[in-house]
N, C-alpha and C positions, 0 to 999 in steps of 0.2 A: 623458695626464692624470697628474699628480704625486697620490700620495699624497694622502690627509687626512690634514693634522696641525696642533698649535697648540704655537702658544708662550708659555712660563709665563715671566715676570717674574721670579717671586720663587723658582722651581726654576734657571732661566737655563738652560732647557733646550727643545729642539725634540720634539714626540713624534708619533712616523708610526704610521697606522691601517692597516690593509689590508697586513699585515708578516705573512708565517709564517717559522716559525723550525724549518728542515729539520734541523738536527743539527749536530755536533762531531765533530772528529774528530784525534786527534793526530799530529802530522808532526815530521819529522827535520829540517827544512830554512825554516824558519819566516817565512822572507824571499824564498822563491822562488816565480815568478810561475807556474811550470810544475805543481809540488807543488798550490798555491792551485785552480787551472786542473782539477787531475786529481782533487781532493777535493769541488768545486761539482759536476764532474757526476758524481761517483761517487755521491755521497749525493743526488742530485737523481731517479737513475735507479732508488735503491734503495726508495725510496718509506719506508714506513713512518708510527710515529705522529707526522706533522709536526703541528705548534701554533700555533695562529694567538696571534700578540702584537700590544703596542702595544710599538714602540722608539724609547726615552726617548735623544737623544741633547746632549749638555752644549754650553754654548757656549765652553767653554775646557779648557784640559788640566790642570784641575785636578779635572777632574767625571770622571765615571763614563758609559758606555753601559749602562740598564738595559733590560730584557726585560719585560716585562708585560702580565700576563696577561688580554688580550682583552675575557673576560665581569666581571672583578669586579676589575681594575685590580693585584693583589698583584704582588710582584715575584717575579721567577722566577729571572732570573739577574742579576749586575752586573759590567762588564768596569770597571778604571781605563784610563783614555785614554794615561795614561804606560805601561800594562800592553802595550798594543796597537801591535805589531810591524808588521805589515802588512796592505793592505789589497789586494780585486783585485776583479774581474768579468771576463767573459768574453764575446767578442761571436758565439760556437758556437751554431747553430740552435738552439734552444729553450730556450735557459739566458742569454740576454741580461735576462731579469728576478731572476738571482740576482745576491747581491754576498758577501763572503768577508771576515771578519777574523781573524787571527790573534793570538791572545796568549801570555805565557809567564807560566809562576808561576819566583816566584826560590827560593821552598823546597825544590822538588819538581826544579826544573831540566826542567821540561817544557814540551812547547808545544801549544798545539789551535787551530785550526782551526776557527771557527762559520761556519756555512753559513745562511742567509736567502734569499727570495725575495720580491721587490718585485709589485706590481700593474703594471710593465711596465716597460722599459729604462729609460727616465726618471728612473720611480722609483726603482729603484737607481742611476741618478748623483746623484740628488738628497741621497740619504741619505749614500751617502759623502763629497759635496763638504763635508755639514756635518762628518761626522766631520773631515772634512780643515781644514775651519776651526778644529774646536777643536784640534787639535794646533796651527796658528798661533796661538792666544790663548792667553798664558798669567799670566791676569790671578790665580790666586791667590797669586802670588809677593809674598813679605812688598816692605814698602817699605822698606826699606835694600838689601835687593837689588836690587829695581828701578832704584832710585837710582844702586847701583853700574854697572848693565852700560846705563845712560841715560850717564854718562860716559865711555865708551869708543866709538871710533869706527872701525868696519871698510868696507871700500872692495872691491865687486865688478865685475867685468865680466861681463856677461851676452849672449853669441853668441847667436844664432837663425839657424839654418837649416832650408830643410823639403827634403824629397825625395820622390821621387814611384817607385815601382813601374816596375821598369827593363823587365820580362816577363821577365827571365831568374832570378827566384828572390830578385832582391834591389833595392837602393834606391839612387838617385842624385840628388845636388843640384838640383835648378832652375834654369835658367837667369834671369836679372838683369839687370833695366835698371837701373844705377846705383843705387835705396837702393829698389827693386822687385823681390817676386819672380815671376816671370813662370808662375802655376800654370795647368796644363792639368786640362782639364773632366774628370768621373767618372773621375779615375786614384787610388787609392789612394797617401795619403800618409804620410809622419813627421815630425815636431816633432821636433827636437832644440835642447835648452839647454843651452849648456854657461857653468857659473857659476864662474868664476875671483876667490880672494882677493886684493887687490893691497895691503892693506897692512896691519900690528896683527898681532898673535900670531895665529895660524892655527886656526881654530873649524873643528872635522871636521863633518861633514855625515854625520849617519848614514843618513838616507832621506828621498824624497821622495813626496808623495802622489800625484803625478803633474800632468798641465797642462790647466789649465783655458782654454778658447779659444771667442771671441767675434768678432763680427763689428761695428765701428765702432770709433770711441773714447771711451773713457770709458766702458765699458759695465757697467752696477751687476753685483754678483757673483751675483744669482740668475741671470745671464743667463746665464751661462759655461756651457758644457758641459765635460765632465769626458770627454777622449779616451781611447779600449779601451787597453788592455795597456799599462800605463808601467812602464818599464825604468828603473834607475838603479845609479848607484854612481861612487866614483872613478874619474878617465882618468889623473891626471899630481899632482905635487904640487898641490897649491894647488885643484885643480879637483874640478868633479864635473859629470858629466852628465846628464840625463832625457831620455829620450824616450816618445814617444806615438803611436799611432798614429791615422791620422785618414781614415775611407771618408767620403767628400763625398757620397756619393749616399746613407748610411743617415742622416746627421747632417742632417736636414731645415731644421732651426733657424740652418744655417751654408749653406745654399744657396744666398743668395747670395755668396759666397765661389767657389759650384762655377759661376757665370752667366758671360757672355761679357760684358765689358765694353768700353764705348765706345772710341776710339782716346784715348789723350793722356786718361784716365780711371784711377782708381785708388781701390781701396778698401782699407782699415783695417784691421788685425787686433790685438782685446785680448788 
């Protein structure tokens, strides 16, 4: 079950029920999935006075994530969405219902670390996918700007490959029937994208929120799920890569993807 939450019109903003807010915590490394990873269960295990909110998330990245307070709605805390550096969850026994953002203040030159806990895995990919939506919207940009970068035109190539859990500690391609990738049942996989610039002045890619994957085509975007542990960063000029990882047998929503299919059969992946 997803969260309770509604959507305001006139706020443009999504707000989740059933949200406590475990703590903050500042880190040296503020992009790192390991750091992120070691401060969810650190403060998860520490217990303490955690707080039940309501969190206010924006539908663009001109809005704010705010924190709010439960019984009588005040606000508590408010992150800006351009503030917010990274993002994570963890799929370790009993912490698959936390999710992790990081931000940095530019005064102070520091970064923290806020720690949340959803009403169930779900719930935390749900909330982050939005946060992950408003970093792609970024509708409060004046309109002469819009205008400007509407005029310009950049040209990517976009790889996909997935690999499957080799047993010896690491990951290997899948094999390929011609424009097929031929996935075996309950084996642990990875997503990788590799997105290559091919033409126009060179637009760096600072981060990715990671990959969202579906089963058919055309699949509306509440459908996606939102894969554990995504990895990114530059490989080469021009390029950058993400990966994700993906257990067929925990992702229920995506099982038929993990089914045997007929011979001379093929199914889709968003």
């Amino acid at each position: 079950l997803l969260p309770a939450y509604e959507e305001s019109d006139d706020e443009q903003c999504t707000i989740f029920d059933r949200v406590v807010f475990i703590g903050s915590a500042s880190v040296d490394a503020p992009v790192s999935e390991v750091e992120a990873k070691r401060i969810i269960e650190s403060l998860r295990k520490r217990g303490g006075d955690w707080v039940d909110v309501k969190l206010s998330v924006p539908s663009s990245s001109d809005g704010a994530v705010k924190l709010l307070d439960d019984g009588n709605g005040l606000q508590l805390a408010i992150y800006s969405v351009r503030n917010i550096l990274f993002c994570a969850r963890t799929n370790e026994m009993g912490l698959e219902d936390c999710l992790a953002f990081t931000t940095g203040h530019r005064k102070s030159g520091t970064f923290h670390c806020h720690v949340f806990r959803a009403s169930d895995r779900d719930a935390a990919a749900h909330i982050l996918r939005c946060i992950g939506n408003a970093f792609q919207n970024p509708n409060g940009g004046s309109k002469n700007n819009q205008l400007k970068f509407d005029s310009l035109e950049f040209d990517y190539d976009i790889a996909l490959d997935i690999l499957e859990d080799d047993g010896k500690g690491g990951f290997s391609s899948v094999a390929r029937d011609r424009d097929c990738f031929k996935l075996k049942q309950n084996v642990d996989k990875k997503v990788v994208l590799t997105i290559t610039q091919t033409s126009n002045k060179h637009l760096t890619i600072e981060r990715c929120f990671g990959i969202l994957l579906g089963a058919g085509k055309n699949v509306d975007g509440t459908k996606l799920i939102l894969l554990d542990v995504p990895l990114s960063g530059p490989t080469k000029k021009n390029s950058f890569e993400v990966s994700s990882l993906w257990n067929p047998v925990k992702e229920e929503s995506l099982a038929v993807l993990n089914a045997e299919t007929p011979k001379d059969s093929r199914l889709h992946i968003a």
